[in-house]
LOKOL-236731 format. One record per atom (N, C-alpha, C): residue number from 1; atom name; y, x, z; residue in three letters. Coordinates in pm, whole numbers. Layout:
REM residues N
R pos site     yy     xx     zz code
R NUM   CA      Y      X      Z  ala
...
REM end
This chain:
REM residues 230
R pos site     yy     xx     zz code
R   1    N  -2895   -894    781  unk
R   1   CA  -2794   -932    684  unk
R   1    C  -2807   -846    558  unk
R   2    N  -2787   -923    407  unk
R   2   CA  -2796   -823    283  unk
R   2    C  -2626   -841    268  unk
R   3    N  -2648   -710    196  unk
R   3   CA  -2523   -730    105  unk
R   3    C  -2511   -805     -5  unk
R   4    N  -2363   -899    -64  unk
R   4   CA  -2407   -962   -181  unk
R   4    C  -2276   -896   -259  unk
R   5    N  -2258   -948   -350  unk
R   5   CA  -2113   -916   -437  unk
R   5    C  -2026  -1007   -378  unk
R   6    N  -1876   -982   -406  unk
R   6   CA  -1813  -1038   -361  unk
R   6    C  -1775  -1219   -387  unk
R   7    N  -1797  -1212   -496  unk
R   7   CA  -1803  -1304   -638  unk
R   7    C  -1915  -1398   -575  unk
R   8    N  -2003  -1398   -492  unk
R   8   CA  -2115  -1447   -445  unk
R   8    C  -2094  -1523   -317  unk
R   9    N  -1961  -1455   -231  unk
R   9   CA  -1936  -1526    -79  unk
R   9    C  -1902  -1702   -158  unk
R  10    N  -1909  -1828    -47  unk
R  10   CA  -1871  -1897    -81  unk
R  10    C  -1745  -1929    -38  unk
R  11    N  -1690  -2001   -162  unk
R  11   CA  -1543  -2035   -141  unk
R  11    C  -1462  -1938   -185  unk
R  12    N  -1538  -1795   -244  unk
R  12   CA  -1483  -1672   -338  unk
R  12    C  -1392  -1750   -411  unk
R  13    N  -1478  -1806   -500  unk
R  13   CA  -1454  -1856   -660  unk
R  13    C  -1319  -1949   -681  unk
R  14    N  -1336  -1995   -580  unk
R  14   CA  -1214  -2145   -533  unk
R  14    C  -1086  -2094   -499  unk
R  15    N  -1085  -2013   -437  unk
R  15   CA   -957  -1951   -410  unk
R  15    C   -948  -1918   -227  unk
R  16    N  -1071  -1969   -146  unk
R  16   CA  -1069  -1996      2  unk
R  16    C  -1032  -1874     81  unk
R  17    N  -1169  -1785     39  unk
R  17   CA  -1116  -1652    112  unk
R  17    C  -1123  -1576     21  unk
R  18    N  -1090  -1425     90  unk
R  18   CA  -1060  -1282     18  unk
R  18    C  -1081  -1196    114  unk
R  19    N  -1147  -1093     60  unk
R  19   CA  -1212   -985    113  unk
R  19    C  -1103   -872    158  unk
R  20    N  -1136   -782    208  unk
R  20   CA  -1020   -670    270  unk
R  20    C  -1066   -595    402  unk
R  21    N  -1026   -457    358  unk
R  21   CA  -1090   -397    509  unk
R  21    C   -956   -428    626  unk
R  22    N   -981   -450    705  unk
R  22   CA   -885   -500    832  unk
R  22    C   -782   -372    876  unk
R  23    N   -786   -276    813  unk
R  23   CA   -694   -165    822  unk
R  23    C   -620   -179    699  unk
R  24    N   -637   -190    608  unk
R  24   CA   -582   -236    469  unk
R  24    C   -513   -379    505  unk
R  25    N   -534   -465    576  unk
R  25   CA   -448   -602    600  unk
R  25    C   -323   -587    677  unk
R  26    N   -338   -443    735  unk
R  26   CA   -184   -502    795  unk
R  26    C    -87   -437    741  unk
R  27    N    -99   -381    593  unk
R  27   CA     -7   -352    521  unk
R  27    C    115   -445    474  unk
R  28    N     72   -573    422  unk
R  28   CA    187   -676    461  unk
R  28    C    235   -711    549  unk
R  29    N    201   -750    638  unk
R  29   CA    280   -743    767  unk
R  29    C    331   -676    826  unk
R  30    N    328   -521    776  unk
R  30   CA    426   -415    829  unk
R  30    C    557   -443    736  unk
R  31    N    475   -421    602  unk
R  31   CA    644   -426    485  unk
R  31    C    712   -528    508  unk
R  32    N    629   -646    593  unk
R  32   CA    747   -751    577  unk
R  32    C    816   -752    748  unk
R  33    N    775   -687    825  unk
R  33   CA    816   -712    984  unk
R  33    C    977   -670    942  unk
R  34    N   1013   -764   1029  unk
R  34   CA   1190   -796   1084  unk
R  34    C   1231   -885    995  unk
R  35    N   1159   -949    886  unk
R  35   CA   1170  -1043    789  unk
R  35    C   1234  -1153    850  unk
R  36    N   1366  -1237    822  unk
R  36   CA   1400  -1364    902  unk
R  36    C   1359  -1423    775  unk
R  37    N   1352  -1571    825  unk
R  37   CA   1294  -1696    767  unk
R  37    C   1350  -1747    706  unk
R  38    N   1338  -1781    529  unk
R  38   CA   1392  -1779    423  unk
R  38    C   1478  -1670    377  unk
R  39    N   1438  -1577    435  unk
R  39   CA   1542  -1467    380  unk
R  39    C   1505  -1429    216  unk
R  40    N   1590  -1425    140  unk
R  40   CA   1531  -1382     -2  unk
R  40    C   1502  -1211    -24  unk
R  41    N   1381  -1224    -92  unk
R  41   CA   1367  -1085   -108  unk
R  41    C   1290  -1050   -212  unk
R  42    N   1328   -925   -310  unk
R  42   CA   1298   -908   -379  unk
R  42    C   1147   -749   -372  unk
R  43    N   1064   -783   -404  unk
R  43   CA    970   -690   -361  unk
R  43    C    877   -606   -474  unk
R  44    N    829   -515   -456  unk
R  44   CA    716   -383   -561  unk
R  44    C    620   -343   -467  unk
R  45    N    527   -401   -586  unk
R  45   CA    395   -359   -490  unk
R  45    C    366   -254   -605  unk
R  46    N    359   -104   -568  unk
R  46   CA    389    -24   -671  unk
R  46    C    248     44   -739  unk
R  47    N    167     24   -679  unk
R  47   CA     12     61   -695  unk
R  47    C    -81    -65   -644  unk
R  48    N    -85   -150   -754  unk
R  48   CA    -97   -294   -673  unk
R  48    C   -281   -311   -678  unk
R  49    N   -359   -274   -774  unk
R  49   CA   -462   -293   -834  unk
R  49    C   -574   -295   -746  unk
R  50    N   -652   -418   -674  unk
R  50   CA   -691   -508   -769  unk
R  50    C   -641   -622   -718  unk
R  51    N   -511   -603   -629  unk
R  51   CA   -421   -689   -613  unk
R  51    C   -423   -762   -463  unk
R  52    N   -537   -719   -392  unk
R  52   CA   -548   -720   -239  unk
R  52    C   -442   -762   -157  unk
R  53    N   -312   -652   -153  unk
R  53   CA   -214   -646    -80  unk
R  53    C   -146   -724   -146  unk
R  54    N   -113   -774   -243  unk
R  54   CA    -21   -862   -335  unk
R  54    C    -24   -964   -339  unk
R  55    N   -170  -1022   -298  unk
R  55   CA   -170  -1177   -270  unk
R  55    C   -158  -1192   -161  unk
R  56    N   -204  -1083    -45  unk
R  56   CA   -152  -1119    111  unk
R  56    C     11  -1112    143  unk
R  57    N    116  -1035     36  unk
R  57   CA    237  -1042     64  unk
R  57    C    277  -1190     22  unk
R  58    N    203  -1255    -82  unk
R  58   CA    276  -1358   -127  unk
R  58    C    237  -1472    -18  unk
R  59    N     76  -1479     58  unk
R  59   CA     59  -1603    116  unk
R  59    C    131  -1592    257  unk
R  60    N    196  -1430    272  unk
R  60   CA    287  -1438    407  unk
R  60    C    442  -1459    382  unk
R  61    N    476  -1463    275  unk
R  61   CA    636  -1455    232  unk
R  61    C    627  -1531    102  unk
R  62    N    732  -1593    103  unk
R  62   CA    808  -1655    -39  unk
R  62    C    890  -1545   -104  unk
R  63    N    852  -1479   -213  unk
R  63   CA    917  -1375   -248  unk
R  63    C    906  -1337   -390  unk
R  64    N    962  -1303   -438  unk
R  64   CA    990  -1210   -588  unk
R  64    C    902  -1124   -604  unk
R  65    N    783  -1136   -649  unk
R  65   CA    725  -1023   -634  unk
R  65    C    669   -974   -789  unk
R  66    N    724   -809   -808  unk
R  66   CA    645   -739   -886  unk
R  66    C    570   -630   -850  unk
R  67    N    430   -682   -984  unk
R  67   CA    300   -575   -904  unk
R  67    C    270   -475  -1035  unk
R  68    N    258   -327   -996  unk
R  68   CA    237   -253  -1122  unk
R  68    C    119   -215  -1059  unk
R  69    N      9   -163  -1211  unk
R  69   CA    -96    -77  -1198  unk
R  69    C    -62     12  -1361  unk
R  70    N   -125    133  -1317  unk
R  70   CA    -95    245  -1443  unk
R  70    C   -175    223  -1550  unk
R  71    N   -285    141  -1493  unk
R  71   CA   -390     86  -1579  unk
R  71    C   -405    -64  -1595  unk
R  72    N   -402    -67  -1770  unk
R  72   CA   -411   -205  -1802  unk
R  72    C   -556   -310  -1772  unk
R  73    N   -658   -204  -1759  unk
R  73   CA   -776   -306  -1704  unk
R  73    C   -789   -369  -1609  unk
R  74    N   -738   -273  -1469  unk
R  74   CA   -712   -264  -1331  unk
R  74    C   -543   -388  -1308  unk
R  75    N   -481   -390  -1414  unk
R  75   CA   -348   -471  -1378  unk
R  75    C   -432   -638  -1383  unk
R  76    N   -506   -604  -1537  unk
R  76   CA   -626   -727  -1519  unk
R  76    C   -662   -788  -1395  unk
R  77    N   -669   -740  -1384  unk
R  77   CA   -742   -762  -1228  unk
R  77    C   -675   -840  -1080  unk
R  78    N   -541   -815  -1108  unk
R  78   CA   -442   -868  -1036  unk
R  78    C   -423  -1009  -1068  unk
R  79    N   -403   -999  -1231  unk
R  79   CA   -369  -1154  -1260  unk
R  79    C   -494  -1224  -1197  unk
R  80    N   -634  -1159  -1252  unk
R  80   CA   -746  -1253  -1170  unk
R  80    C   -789  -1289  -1076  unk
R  81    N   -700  -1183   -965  unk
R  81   CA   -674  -1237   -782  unk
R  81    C   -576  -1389   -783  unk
R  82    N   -451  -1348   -880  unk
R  82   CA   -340  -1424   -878  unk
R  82    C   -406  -1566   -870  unk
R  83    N   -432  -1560  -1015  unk
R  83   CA   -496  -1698  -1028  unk
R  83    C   -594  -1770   -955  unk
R  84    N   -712  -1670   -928  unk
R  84   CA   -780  -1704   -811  unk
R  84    C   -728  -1818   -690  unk
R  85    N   -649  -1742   -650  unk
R  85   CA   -551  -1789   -522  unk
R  85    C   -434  -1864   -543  unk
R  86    N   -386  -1899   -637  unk
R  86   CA   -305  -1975   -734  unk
R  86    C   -191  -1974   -651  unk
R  87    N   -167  -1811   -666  unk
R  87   CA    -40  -1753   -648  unk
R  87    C     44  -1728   -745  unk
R  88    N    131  -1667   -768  unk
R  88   CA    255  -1656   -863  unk
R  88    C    339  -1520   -827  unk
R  89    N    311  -1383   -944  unk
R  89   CA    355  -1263   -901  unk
R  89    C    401  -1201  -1088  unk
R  90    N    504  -1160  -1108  unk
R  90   CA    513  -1081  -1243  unk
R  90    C    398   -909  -1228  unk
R  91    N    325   -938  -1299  unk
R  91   CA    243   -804  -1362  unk
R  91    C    274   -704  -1481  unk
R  92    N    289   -553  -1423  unk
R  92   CA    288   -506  -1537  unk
R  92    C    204   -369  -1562  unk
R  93    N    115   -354  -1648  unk
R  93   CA     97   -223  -1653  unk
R  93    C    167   -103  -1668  unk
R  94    N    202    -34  -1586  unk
R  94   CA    301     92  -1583  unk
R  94    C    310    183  -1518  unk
R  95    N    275    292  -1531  unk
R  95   CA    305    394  -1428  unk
R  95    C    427    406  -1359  unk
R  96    N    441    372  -1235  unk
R  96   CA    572    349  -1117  unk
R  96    C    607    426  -1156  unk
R  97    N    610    576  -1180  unk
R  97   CA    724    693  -1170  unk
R  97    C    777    675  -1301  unk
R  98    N    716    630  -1413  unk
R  98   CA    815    591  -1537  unk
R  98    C    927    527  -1548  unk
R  99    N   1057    519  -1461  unk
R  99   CA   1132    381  -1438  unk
R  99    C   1163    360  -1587  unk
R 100    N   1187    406  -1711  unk
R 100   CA   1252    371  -1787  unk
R 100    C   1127    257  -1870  unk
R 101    N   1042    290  -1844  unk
R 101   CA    926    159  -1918  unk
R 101    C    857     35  -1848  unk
R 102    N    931     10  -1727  unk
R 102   CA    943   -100  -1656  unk
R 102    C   1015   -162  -1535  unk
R 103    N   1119   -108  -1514  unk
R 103   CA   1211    -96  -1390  unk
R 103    C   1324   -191  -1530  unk
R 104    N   1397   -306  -1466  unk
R 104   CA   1516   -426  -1542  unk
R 104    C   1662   -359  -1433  unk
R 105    N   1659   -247  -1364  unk
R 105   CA   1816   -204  -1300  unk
R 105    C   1801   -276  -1162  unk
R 106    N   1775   -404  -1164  unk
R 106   CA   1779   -441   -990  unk
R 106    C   1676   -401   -866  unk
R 107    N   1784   -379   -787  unk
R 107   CA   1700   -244   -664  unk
R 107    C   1569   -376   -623  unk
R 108    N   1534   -359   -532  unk
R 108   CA   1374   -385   -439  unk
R 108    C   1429   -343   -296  unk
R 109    N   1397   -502   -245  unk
R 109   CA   1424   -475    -57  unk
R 109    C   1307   -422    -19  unk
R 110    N   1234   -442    -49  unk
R 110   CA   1061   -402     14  unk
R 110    C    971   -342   -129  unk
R 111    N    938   -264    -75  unk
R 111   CA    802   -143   -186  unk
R 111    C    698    -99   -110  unk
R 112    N    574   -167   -120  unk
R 112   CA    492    -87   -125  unk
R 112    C    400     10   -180  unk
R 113    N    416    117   -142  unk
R 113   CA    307    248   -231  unk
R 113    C    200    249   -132  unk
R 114    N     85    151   -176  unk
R 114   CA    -19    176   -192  unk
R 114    C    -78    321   -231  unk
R 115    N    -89    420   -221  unk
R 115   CA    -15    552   -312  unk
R 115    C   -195    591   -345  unk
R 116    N   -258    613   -481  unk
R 116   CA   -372    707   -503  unk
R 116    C   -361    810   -395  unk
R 117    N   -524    843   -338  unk
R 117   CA   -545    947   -227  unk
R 117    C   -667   1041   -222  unk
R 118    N   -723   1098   -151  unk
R 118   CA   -825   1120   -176  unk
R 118    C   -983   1041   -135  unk
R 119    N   -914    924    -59  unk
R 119   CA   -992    824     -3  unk
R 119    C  -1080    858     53  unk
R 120    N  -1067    965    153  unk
R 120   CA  -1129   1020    289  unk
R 120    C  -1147    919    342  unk
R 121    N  -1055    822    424  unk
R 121   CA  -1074    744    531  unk
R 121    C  -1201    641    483  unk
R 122    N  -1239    627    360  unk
R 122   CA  -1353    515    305  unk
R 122    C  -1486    571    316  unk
R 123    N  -1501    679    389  unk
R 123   CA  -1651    749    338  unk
R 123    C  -1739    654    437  unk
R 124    N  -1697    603    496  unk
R 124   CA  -1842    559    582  unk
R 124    C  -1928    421    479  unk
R 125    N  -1784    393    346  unk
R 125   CA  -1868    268    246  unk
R 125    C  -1886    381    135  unk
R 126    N  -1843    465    121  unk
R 126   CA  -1820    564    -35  unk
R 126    C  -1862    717     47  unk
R 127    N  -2010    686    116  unk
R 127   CA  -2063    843    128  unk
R 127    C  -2055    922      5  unk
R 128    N  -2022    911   -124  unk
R 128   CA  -2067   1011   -194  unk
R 128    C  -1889   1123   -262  unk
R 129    N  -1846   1021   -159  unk
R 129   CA  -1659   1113   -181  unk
R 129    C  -1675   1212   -135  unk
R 130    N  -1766   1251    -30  unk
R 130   CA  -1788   1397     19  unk
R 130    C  -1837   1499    -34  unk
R 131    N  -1928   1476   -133  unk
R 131   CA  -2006   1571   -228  unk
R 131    C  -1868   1542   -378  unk
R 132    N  -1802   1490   -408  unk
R 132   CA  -1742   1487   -523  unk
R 132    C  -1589   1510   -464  unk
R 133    N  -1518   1524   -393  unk
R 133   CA  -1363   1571   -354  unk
R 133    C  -1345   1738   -351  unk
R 134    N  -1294   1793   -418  unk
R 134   CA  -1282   1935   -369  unk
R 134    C  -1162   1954   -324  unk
R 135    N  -1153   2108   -281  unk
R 135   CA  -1060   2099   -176  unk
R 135    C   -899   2093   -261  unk
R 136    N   -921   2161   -380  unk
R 136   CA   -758   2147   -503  unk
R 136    C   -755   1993   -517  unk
R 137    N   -873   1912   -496  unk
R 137   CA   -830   1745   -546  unk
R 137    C   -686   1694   -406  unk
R 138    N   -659   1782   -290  unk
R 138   CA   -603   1714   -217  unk
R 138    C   -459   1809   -223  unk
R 139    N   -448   1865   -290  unk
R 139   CA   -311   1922   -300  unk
R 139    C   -268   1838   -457  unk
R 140    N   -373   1808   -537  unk
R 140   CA   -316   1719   -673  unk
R 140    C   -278   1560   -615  unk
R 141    N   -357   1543   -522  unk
R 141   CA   -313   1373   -461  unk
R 141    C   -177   1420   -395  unk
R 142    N   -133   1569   -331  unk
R 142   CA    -20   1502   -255  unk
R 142    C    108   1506   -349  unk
R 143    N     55   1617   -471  unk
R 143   CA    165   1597   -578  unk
R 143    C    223   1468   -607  unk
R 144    N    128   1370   -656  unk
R 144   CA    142   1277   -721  unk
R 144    C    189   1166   -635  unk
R 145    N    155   1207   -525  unk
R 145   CA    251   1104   -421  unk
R 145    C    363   1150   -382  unk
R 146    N    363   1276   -407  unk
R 146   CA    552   1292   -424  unk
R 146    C    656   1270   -500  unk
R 147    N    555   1284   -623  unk
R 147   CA    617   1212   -731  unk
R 147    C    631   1055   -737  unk
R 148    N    555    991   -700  unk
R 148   CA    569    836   -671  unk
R 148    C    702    829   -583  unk
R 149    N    662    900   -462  unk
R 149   CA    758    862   -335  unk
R 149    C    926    898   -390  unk
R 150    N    932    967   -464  unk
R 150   CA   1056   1035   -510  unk
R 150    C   1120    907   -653  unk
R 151    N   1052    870   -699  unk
R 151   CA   1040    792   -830  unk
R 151    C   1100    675   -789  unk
R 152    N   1041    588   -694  unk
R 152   CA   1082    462   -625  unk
R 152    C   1174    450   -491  unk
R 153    N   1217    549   -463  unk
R 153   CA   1318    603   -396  unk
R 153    C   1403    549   -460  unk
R 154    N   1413    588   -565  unk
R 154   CA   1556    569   -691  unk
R 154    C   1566    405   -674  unk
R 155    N   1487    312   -673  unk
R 155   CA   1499    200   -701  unk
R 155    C   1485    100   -573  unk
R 156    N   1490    145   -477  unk
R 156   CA   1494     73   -285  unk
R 156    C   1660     87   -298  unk
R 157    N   1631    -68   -245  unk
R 157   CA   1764   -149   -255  unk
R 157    C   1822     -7    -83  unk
R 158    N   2006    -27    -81  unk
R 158   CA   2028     30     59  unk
R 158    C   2000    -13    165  unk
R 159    N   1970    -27    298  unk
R 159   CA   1900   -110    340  unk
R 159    C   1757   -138    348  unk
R 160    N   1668   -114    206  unk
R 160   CA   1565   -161    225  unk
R 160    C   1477    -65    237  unk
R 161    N   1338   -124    289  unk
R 161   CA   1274    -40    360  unk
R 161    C   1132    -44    256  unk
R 162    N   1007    105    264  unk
R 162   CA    953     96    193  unk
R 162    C    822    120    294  unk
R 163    N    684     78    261  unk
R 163   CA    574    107    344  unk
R 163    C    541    210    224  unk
R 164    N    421    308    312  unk
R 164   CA    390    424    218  unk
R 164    C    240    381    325  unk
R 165    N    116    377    255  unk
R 165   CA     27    399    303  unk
R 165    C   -118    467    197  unk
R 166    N   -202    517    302  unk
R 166   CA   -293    563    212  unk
R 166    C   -444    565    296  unk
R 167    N   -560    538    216  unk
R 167   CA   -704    548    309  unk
R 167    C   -738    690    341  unk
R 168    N   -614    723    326  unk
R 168   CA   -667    897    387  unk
R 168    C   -678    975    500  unk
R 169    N   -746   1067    531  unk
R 169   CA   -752   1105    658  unk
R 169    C   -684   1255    729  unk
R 170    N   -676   1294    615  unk
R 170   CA   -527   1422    581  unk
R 170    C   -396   1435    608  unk
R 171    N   -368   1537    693  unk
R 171   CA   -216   1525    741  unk
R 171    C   -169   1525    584  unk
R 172    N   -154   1659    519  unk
R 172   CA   -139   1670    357  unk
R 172    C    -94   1527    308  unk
R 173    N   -133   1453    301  unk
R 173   CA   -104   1307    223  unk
R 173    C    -42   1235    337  unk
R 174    N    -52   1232    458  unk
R 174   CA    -33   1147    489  unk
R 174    C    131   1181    587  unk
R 175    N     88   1236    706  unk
R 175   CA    227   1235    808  unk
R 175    C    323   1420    726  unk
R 176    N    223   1472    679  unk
R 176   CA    306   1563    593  unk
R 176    C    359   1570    526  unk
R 177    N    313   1477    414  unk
R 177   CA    409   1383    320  unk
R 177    C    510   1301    357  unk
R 178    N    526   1262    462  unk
R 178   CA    631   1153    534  unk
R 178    C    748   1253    520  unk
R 179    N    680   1342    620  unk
R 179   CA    780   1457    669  unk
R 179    C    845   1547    572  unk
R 180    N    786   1573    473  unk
R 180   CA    799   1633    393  unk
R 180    C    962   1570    283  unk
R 181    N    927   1388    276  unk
R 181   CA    985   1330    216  unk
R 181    C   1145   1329    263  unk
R 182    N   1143   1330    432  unk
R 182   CA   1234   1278    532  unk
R 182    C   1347   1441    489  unk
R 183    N   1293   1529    489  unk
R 183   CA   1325   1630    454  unk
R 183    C   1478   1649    330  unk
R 184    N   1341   1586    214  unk
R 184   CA   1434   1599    105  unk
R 184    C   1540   1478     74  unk
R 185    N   1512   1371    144  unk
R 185   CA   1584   1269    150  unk
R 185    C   1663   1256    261  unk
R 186    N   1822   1264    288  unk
R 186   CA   1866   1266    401  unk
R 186    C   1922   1115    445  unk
R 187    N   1961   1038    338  unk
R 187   CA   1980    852    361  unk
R 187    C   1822    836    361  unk
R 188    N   1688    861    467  unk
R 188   CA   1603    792    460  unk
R 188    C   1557    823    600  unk
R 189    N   1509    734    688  unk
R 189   CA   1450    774    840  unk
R 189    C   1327    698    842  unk
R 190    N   1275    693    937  unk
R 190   CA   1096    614    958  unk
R 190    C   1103    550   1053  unk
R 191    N   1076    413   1066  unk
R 191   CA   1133    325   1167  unk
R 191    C   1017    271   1238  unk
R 192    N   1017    258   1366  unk
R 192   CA    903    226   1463  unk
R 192    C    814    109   1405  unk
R 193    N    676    116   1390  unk
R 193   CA    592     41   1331  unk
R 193    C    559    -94   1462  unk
R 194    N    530   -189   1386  unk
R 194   CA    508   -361   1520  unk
R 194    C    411   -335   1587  unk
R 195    N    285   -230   1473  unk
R 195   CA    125   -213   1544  unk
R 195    C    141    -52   1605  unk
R 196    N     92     -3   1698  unk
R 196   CA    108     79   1769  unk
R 196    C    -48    180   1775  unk
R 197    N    -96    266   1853  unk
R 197   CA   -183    320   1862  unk
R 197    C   -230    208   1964  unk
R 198    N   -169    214   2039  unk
R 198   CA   -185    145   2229  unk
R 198    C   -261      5   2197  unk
R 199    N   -242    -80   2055  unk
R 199   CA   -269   -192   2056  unk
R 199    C   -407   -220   1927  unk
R 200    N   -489   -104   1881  unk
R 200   CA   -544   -100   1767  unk
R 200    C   -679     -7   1771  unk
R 201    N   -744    -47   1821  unk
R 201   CA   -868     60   1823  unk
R 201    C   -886    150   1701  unk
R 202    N   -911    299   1746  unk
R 202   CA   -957    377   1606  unk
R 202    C   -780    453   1610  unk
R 203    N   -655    423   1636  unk
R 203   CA   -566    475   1582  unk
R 203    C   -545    580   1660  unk
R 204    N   -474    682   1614  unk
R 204   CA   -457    839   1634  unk
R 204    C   -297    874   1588  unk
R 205    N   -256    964   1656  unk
R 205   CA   -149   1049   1582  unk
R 205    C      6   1007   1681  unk
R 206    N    109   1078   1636  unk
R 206   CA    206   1035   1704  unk
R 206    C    309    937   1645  unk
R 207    N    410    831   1706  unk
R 207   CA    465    749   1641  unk
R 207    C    606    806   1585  unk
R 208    N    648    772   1477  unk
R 208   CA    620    643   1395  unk
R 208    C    507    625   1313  unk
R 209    N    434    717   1317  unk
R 209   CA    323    667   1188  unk
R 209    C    224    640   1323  unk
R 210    N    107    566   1185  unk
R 210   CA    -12    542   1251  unk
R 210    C   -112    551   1143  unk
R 211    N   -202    617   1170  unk
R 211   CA   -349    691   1136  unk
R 211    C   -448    610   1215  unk
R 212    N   -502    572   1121  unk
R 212   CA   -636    484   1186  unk
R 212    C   -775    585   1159  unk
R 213    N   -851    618   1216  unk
R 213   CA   -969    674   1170  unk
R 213    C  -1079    577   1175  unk
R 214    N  -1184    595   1101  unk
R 214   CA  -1275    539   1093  unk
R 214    C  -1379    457   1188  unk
R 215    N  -1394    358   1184  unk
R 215   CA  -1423    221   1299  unk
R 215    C  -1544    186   1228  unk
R 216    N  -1622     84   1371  unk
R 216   CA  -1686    -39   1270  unk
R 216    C  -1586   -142   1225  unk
R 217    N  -1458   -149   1315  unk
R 217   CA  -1353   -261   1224  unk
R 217    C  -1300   -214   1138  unk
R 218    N  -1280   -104   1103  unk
R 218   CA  -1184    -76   1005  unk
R 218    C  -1228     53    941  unk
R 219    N  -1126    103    794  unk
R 219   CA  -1202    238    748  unk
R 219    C  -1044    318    796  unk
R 220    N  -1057    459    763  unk
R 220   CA   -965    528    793  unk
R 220    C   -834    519    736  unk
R 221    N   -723    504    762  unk
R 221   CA   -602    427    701  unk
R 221    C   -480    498    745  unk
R 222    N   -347    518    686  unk
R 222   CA   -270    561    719  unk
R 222    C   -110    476    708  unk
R 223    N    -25    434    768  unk
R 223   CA     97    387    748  unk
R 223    C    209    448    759  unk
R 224    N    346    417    698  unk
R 224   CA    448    475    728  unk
R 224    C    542    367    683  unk
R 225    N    663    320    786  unk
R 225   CA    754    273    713  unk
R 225    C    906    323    712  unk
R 226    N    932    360    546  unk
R 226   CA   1074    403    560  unk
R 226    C   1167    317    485  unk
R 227    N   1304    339    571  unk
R 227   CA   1404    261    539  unk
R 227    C   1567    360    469  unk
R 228    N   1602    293    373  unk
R 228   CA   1708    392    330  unk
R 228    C   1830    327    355  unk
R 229    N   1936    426    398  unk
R 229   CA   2044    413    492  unk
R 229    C   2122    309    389  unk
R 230    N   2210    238    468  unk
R 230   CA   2248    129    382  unk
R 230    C   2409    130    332  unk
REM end
């Protein structure tokens, strides 16, 4: 088998399929589990780029959905999934922790932070993250996901619940950051995930989270879902 571009599978172009590592797919289906049928909901995909998770929330839910990227090339990119798949999502370029340059006042039942990482869990496609990550790059990723996690806090409806995930393989970013968050937030707890260790080859760690390490199915991945008291 060669590799081709993606742009090259057939039925790319049309809208048929879409690519995704299988640890990265069950990010919608976590943010949306306990979802009843027609329930309305308003949703942030808060690090959406290149829009992966954003078209799988929309072809699993009828929903409101806004998708930010901090970057306007990369937000590009979303609309060109959108359309692709001739879905329907509001885009905006914005850095999530800015609320005042794109947040309209109404909360969000569901958020996902996709959150920037050091993208450990990808090295077995991106061998060369190992020679280019140093060890200060993973105390600046967990900053900035505290700052995210703290930012969109402000804007989760009561009640609603937020997924936090990352391709990382670091307590630091990942179940330290949970913990870390659970800490400073006392209306916020972490609620038992649908996928389990017991049911997922590759997963590690104790529940509620789940840490996937690196597979031939999957790359290294991390989940968390929190819900704020209502």
């Amino acid at each position: 088998q060669r590799a081709v571009a993606v742009q090259a599978l057939p039925g790319f172009a049309q809208g048929e399929v879409s690519v995704q590592d299988s640890g990265a797919q069950w990010a919608a289906p976590l943010l949306l589990q306990g979802l009843a049928a027609g329930q309305p909901l308003r949703v942030l995909d808060a690090c959406a780029a290149p829009g992966g998770k954003t078209t799988h929330i929309l072809e699993l839910a009828a929903v409101d959905l806004l998708a930010l990227d901090a970057e306007p090339a990369r937000a590009a990119r979303i609309e060109d999934n959108l359309s692709r798949l001739g879905l329907t999502a509001r885009v905006k370029a914005a850095d999530c922790r800015k609320l005042d340059d794109w947040w309209d006042g109404r909360p969000f039942d569901r958020i996902l932070v996709d959150a920037p990482c050091s993208a450990s869990g990808v090295v077995r496609r991106h061998p060369d993250i190992k020679w280019l990550r140093r060890e200060k790059d993973i105390a600046g990723f967990a900053r900035l996901q505290r700052e995210i996690l703290d930012a969109l806090w402000r804007v989760l409806a009561p009640g609603g619940k937020m997924l936090y995930c990352t391709c990382s393989l670091f307590p630091l970013e990942n179940s330290a950051q949970i913990d870390a968050f659970l800490h400073r937030h006392a209306n916020a707890r972490c609620l038992p995930l649908a996928l389990t260790r017991d049911t997922l080859p590759g997963a590690v760690g104790s529940p509620p989270f789940l840490q996937l390490i690196p597979q031939a199915e999957h790359d290294g991945f991390f989940h968390a879902l929190l819900q704020k008291a209502p």
